[in-house]
C-alpha positions in Angstrom: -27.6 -25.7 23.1 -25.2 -25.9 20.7 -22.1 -23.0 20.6 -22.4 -20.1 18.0 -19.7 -20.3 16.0 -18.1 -17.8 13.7 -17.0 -18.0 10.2 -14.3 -20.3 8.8 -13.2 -17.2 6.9 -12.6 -14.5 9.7 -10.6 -17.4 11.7 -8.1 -17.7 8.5 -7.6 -13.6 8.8 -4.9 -12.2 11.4 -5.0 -9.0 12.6 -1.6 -7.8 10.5 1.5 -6.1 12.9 0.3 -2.0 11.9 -2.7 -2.4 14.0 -2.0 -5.2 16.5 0.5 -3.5 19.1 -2.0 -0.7 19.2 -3.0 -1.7 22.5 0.2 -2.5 23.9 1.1 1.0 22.4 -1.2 2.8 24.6 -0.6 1.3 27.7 3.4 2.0 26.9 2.9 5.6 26.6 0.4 5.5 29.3 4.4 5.2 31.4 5.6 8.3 29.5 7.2 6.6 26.8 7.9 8.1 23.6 7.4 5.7 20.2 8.8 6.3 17.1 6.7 5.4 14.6 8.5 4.2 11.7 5.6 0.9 11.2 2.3 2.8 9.6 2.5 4.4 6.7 0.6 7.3 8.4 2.8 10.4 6.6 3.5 13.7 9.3 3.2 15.8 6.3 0.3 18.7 6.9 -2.8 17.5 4.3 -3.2 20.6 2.0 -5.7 23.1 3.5 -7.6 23.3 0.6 -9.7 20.0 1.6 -10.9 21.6 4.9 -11.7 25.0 3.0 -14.3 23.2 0.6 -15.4 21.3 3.4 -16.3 24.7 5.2 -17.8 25.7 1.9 -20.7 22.9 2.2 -23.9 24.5 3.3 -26.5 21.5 2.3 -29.4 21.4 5.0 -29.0 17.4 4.8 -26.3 15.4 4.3 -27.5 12.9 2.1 -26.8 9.6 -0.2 -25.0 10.2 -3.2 -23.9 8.5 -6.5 -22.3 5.3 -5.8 -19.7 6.1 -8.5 -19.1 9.1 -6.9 -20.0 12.7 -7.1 -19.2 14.0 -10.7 -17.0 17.1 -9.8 -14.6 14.6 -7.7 -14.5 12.0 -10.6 -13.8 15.0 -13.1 -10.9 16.5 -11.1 -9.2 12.6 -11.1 -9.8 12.5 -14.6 -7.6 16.1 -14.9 -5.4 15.1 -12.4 -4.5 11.4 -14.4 -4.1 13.8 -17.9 -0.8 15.0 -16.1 0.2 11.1 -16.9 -1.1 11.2 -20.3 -3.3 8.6 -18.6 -7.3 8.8 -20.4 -10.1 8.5 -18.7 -13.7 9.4 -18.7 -15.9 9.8 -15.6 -18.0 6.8 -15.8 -14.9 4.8 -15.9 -14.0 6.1 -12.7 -15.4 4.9 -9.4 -14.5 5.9 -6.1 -14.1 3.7 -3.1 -13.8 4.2 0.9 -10.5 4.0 0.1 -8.1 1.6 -1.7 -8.5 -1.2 0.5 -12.2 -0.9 -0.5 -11.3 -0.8 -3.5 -9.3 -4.5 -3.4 -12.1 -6.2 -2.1 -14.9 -4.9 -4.7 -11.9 -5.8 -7.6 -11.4 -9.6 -6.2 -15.1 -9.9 -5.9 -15.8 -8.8 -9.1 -13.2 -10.6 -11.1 -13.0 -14.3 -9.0 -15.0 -17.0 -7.2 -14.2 -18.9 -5.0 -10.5 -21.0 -5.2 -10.1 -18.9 -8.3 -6.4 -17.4 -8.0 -4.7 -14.3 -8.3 -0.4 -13.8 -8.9 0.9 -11.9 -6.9 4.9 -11.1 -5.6 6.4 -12.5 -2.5 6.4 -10.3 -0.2 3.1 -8.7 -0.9 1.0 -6.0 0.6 -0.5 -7.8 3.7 -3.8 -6.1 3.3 -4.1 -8.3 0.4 -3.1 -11.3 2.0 -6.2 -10.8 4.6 -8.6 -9.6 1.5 -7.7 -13.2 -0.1 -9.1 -15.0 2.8 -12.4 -13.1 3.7 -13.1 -13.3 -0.5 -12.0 -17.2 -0.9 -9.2 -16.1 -3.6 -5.9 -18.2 -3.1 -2.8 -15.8 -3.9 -0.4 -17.6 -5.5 3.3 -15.9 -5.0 6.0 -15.5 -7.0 9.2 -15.1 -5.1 11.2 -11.9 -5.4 14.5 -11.5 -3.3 15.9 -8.3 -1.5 19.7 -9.0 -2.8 18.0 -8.1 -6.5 16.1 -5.3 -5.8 12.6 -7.2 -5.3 13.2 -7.5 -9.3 10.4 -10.3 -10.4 11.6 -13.4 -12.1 11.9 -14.4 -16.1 8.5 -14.6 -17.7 9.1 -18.6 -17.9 9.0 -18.3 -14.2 5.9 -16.7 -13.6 4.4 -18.7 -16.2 4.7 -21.8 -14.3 2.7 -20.2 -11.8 -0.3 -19.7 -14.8 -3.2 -22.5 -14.2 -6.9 -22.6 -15.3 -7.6 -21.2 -11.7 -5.8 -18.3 -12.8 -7.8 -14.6 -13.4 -5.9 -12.0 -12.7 -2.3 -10.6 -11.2 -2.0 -8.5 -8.4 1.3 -5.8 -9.0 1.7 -2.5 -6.4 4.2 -0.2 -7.9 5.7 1.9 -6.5 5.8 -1.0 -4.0 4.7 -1.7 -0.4 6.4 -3.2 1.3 8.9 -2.9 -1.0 9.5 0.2 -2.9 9.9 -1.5 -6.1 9.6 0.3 -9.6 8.7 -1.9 -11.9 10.5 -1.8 -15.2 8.9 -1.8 -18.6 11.0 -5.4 -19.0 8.7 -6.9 -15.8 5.7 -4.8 -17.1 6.2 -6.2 -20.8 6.5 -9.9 -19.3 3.2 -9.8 -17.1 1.7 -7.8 -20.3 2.4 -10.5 -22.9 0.8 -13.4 -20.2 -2.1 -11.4 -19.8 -2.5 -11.4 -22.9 -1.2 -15.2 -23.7 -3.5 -16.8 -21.0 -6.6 -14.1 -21.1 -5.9 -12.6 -17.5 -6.5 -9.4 -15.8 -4.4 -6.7 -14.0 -4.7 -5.1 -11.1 -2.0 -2.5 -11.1 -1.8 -0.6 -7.4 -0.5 2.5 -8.1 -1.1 4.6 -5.0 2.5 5.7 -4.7 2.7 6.8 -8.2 3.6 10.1 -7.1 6.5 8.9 -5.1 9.2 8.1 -8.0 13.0 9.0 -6.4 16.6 8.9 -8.4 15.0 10.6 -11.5 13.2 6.8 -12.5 10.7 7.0 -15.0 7.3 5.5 -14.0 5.5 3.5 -16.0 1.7 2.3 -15.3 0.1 -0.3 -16.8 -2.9 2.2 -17.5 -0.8 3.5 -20.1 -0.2 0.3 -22.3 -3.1 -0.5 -24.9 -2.2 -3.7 -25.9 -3.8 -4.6 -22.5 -5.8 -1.5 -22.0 -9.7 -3.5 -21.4 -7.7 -6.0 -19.1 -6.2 -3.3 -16.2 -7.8 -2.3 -13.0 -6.5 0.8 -11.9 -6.2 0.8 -7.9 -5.8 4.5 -6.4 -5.9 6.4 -3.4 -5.7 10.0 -1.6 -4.7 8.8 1.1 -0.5 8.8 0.5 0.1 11.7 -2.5 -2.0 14.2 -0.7 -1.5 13.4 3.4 -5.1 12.6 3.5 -5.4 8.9 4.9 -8.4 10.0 7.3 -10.4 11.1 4.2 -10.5 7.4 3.4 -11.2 8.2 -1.1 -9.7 5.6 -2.8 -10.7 5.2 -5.9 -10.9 2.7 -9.0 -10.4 3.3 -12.6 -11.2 0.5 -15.3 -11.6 0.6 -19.6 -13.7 -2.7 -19.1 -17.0 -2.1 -19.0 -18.6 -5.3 -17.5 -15.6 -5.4 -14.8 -16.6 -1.8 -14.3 -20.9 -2.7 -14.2 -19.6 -5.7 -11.8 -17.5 -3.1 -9.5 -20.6 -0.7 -9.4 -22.8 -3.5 -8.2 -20.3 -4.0 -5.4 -20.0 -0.5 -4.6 -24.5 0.1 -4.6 -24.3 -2.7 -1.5 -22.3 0.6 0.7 -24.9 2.8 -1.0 -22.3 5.9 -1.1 -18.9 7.3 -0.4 -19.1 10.3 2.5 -20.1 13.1 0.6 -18.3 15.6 3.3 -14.8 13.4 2.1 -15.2 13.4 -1.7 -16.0 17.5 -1.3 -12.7 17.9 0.2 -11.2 15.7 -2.1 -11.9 17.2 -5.2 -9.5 20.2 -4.6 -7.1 17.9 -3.9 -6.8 16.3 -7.1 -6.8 19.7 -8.3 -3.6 20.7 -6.7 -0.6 22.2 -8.8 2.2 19.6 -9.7 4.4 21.9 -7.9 3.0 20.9 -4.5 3.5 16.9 -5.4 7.4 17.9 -6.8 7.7 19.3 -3.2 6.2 16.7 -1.4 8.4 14.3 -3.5 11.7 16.2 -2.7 10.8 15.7 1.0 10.3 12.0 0.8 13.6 11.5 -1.1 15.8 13.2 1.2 14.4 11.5 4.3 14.7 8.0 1.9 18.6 9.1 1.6 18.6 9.7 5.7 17.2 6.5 6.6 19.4 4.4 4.4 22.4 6.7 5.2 21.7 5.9 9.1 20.9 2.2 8.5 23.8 1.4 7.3 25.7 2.3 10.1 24.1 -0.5 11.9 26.7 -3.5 11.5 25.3 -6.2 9.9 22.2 -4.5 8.5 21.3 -5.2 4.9 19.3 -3.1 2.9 18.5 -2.2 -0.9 17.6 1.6 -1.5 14.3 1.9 -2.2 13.3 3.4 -5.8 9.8 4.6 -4.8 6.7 4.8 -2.2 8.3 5.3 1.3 8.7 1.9 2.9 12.0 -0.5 2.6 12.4 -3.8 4.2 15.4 -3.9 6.0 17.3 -7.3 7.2 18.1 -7.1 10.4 21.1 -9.0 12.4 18.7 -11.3 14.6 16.6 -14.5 14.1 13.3 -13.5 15.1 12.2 -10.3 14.3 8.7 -11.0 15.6 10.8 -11.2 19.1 13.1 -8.4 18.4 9.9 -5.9 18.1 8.3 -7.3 21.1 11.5 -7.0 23.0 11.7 -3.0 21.8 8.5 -2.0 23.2 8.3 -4.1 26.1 12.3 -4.1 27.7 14.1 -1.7 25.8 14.5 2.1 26.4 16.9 5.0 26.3 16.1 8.0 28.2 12.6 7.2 27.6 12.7 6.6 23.8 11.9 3.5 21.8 11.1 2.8 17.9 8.5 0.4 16.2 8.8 -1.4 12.8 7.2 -4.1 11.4 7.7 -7.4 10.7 8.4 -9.0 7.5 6.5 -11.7 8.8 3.6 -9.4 7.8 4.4 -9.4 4.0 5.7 -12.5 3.2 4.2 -16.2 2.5 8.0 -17.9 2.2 8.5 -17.8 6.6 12.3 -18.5 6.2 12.8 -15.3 4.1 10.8 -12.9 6.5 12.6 -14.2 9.5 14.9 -11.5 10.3 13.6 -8.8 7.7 11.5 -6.1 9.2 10.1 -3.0 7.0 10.6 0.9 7.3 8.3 3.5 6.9 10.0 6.7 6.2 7.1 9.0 6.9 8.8 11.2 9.9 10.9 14.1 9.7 15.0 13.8 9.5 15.8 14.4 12.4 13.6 12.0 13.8 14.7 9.0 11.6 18.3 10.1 12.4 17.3 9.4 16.0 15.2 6.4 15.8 17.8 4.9 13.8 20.1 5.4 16.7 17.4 3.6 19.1 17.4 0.8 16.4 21.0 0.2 17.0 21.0 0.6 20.3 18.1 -1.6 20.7 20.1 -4.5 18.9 23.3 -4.0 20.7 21.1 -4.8 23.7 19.0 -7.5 22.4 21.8 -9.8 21.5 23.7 -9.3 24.3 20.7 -10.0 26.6 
């Protein structure tokens, strides 16, 4: 009989570096160890009550299916949170997903086939990386560099990039891994090609509420010289400390992109009802509890870089948004260097986790000896997991 084989696809896909040393992980604090956590952007800060209180609320006799789009008072309440952007949007241009992940898939589904491509930056969210191999999409990257600031090339330069396989770019700003901000010179260049060679946009903006140093953001949802070519990618998840709720959501002026996402979205049938009901008070929620959450996220920013930088031979650009930075580290093989931390290293029973760069990048010499930050614990605990970073280093090279 002849072996059952799995799919080509799911062989291509890795498991990325935030949920592969899970299992190691367990079994190291199994031995008491602590792990600080600085590789999953998993923030520490308490989600608002205000979702469990409407969850309380719910007093249906069944939970049952709902609109695939999305309840209406959960669409409405993104619709008045995005008027706080002077962003417009109506309800049925609004469709919410398990999740912006989900959301990625049903928008390369909807807008490639297979071998079609889709521009993105090097490094790149690695969820997309993994999305592009179960769908059959080939990214095509543009390289950025961390001694500019992540800052994309000259239009020319991405226009080399531009074929007849081309449908789409793929930007995330504020960035992951990055923290890039993109500027309205980078937005105005990818603008003008979209328009130039007919593509779309798919503009990630789930850190939009994450903007440090006073920066002005600026969102492709805004701009109607392309306004029928953006996909809007969003997500509860970071702004409100909700990443368990799993609502993402998509928002889209197209209306056959949008008919094409819905016909994605029927296949799940719905989004958990009990999640979107919580969810809609969160969208609801005064600007004055995003300005504090911001304030927060900038000051441990400032405490991460301040400690980093005590590390000789560290190299690092501050961050201008979200609340990740990849950091260069003072090793060859950051791959090893991570493995050697959790394994061999610890200091009255303390360790610290990152991530690889390898995890974001598609240029392997660049990601070599970069690694990425999340800065989603509290100061003093960044202060000290710095330390363990140092410490860790001063004992890996002289092993």
């Amino acid at each position: 009989m002849e072996e059952l084989k799995i799919s080509a696809r799911s062989k291509k896909m890795i498991q990325p570096a935030i949920v592969k040393y899970n299992g190691l992980i367990r079994e190291i604090e199994k031995t008491g160890k602590k792990v600080y956590f600085l590789n999953l952007g998993q923030p520490d800060i308490a989600t608002p009550p205000a979702f469990m209180e409407a969850v309380r609320q719910i007093d249906d006799d069944v939970l049952m299916y709902v609109d695939p789009k999305g309840i209406i008072p959960l669409r409405q309440s993104i619709v008045g949170y995005f008027k706080n952007y002077d962003l417009d949007y109506d309800i049925d241009e609004i469709l919410v997903t398990m999740g912006g992940s989900e959301a990625i898939w049903y928008t390369f589904l909807t807008l490639c086939d297979e071998g079609d491509e889709i521009i993105c930056p090097d490094p790149v969210y690695s969820i997309y990386r993994e999305v592009a191999k179960a769908t059959g999409v080939k990214l095509v990257p543009v390289e950025t560099y961390a001694e500019e600031g992540f800052e994309l090339p000259a239009k020319e330069v991405i226009e080399k990039c531009i074929t007849d396989k081309t449908r789409a770019f793929i930007l995330n700003t504020p960035g992951n891994p990055t923290g890039r901000v993109y500027t309205k010179r980078e937005m105005d260049d990818i603008s003008q090609l979209a328009l130039q060679y007919d593509l779309f946009i798919i503009s990630d903006e789930v850190y939009r509420d994450f903007i440090y140093d006073g920066e002005e953001f600026l969102s492709f949802a805004a701009r109607e010289d392309v306004a029928e070519k953006v996909i809007l990618v969003e997500s509860a998840s970071k702004r409100f400390s909700a990443c368990g709720a799993r609502v993402g959501f998509l928002a889209t002026k197209n209306k056959e992109v949008y008919e094409g996402l819905l016909k994605m979205a029927q296949t799940r049938l719905s989004i958990s009802y009990v999640d979107q009901v919580g969810a809609v008070e969160l969208f609801k929620l005064e600007q004055d509890y995003l300005r504090a959450q911001l304030d927060e996220y900038e000051n441990r920013r400032d405490t991460i870089c301040e400690e980093l930088r005590k590390i000789d031979g560290v190299v690092l650009e501050t961050p201008k948004g979200a609340f990740h930075l990849l950091v260069k580290l003072p090793i060859d093989d950051a791959e090893d260097f991570i493995q050697f931390m959790l394994n061999d290293f610890t200091l009255d029973g303390e360790t610290v986790l990152v991530t690889p760069g390898a995890d974001f990048y598609f240029n392997e010499e660049l990601s070599k000896n970069m690694v990425r930050i999340s800065y989603v614990l509290k100061q003093e605990d960044l202060k000290r997991a710095a330390f363990l970073l140092r410490k860790g280093l001063e004992a890996y090279k002289s092993k």
